[in-house]
C-alpha positions in Angstrom: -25.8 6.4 -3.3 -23.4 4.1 -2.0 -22.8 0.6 -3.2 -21.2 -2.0 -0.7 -20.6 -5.1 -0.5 -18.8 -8.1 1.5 -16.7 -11.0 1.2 -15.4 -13.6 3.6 -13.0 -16.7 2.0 -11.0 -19.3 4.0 -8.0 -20.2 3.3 -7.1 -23.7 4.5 -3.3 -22.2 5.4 -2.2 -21.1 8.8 -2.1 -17.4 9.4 1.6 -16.5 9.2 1.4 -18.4 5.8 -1.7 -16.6 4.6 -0.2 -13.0 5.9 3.3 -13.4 4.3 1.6 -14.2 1.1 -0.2 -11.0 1.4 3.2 -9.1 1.6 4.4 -10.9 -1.6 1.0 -10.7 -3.9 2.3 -7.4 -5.4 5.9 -7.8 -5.6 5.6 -11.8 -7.5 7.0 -10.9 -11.3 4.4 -14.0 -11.7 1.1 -12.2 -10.6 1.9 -9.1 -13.1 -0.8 -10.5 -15.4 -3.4 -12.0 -13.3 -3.5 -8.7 -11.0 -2.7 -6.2 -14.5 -5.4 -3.6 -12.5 -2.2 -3.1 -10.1 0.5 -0.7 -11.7 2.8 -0.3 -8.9 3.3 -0.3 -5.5 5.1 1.6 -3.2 6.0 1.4 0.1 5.6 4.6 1.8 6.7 4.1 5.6 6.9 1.1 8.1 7.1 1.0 11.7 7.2 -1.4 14.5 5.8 -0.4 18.1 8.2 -1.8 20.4 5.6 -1.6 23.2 2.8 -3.0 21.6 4.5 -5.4 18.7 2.4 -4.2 16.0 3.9 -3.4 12.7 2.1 0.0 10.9 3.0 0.3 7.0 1.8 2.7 4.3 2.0 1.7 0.7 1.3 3.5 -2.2 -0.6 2.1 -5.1 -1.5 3.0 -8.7 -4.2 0.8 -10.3 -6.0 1.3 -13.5 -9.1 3.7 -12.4 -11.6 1.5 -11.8 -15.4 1.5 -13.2 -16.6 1.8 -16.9 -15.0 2.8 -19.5 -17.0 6.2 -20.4 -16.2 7.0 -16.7 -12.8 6.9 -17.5 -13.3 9.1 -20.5 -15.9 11.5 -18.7 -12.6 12.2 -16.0 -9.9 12.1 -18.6 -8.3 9.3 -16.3 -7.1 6.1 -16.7 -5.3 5.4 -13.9 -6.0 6.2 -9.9 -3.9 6.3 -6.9 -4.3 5.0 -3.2 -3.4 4.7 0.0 -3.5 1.4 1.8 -2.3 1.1 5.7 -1.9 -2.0 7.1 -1.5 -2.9 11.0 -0.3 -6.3 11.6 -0.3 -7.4 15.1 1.6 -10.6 15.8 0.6 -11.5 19.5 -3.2 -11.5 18.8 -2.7 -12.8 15.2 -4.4 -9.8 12.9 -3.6 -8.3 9.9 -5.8 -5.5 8.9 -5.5 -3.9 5.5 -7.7 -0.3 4.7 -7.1 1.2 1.1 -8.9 4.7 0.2 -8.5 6.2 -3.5 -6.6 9.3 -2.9 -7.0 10.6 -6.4 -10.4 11.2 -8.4 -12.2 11.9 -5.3 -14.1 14.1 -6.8 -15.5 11.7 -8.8 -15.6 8.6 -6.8 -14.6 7.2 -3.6 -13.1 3.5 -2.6 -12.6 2.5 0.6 -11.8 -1.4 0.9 -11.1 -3.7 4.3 -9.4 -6.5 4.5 -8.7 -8.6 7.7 -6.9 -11.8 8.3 -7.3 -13.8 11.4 -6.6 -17.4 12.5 -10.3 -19.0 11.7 -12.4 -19.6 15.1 -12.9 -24.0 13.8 -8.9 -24.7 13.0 -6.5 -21.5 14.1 -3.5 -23.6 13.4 -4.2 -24.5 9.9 -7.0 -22.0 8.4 -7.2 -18.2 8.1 -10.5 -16.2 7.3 -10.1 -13.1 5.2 -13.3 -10.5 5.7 -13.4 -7.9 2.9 -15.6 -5.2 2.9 -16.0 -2.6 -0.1 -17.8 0.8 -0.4 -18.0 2.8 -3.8 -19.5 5.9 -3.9 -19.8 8.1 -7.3 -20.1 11.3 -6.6 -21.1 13.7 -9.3 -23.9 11.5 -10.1 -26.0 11.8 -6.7 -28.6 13.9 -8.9 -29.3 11.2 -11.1 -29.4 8.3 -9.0 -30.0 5.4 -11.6 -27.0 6.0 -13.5 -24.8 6.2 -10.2 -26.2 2.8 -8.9 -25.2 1.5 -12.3 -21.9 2.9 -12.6 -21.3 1.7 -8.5 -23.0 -1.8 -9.4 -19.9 -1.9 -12.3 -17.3 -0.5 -10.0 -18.5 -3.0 -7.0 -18.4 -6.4 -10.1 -15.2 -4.8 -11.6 -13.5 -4.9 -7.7 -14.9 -8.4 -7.2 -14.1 -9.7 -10.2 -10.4 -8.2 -9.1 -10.8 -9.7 -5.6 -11.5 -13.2 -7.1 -7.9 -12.7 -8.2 -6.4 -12.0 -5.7 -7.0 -14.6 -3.9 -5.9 -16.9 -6.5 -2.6 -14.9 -6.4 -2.4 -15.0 -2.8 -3.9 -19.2 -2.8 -0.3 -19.9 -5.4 2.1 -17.8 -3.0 0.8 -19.9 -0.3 1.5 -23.4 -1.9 4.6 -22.0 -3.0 5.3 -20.8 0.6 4.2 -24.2 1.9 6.4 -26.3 -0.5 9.5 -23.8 0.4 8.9 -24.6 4.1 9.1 -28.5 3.6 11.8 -28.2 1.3 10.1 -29.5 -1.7 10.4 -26.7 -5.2 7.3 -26.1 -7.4 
């Protein structure tokens, strides 16, 4: 069983506003309590393609393991790791985000997109944000109602989780917004 699920939100900032935040959600001593799944993050690796502009990063992230708590206690883990690579590509405006749990793959795996582009009705002033999510438990493929419950908790834990994140990333842009006219929040 698979459980999957997508998101689109707009945010009415333009798209260098919207990406920077991105950069900042983790590292903002003022989101450690709204976003207390995230443990730490890492940054792995960074490059820039001088021929094609784009930028290619690799962070490492450790996040309390997501799901039900007699999951957790079944794997004798609390906390999971993963890998998120981002590709940002300036010219065309796109910033595209894929995480994958690297750890407890035996027992479950994540994958989550994220992309950022200029929205198609104001690509000045608005971004769109696609998310897409896929959560697959593993061991429980025999028993098939208990894995789509355990997924259907995983998939409301990770939206619940995405709801905050974009309030995170919503305050780093007004910030952002009031450093760039010069005004302090």
């Amino acid at each position: 069983m698979v459980k999957a699920y997508a998101q689109e939100h707009i945010y009415k900032h333009p798209w260098e506003r919207v990406t920077s935040a991105s950069w900042r959600k983790f590292a903002d001593p003022e989101n450690k309590r709204t976003l207390s799944h995230i443990l730490e993050v890492d940054t792995l690796n960074h490059k820039l393609d001088s021929l094609s502009g784009k930028l290619y990063t690799t962070r490492a992230l450790t996040i309390h393991a997501p799901g039900p708590w007699f999951v957790r206690k079944i794997i004798g883990q609390d906390i999971c790791h993963c890998v998120e690579t981002t590709v940002v590509d300036a010219q065309s405006k796109s910033m595209q985000l894929t995480t994958r749990n690297v750890s407890l793959q035996k027992f479950i795996e994540v994958e989550e997109k994220i992309r950022y582009d200029p929205h198609p009705d104001n690509p000045m002033g608005w971004t769109i944000c696609q998310q897409e999510t896929s959560i697959r438990i593993k061991p429980l493929s025999a028993l098939a109602s208990m894995a789509e419950k355990v997924e259907q908790r995983c998939a409301e834990r990770f939206m619940q989780n995405s709801v905050k994140g974009r309030e995170v990333m919503e305050r780093i842009c007004r910030y952002l917004e009031a450093e760039s006219s010069g005004m302090a929040l």
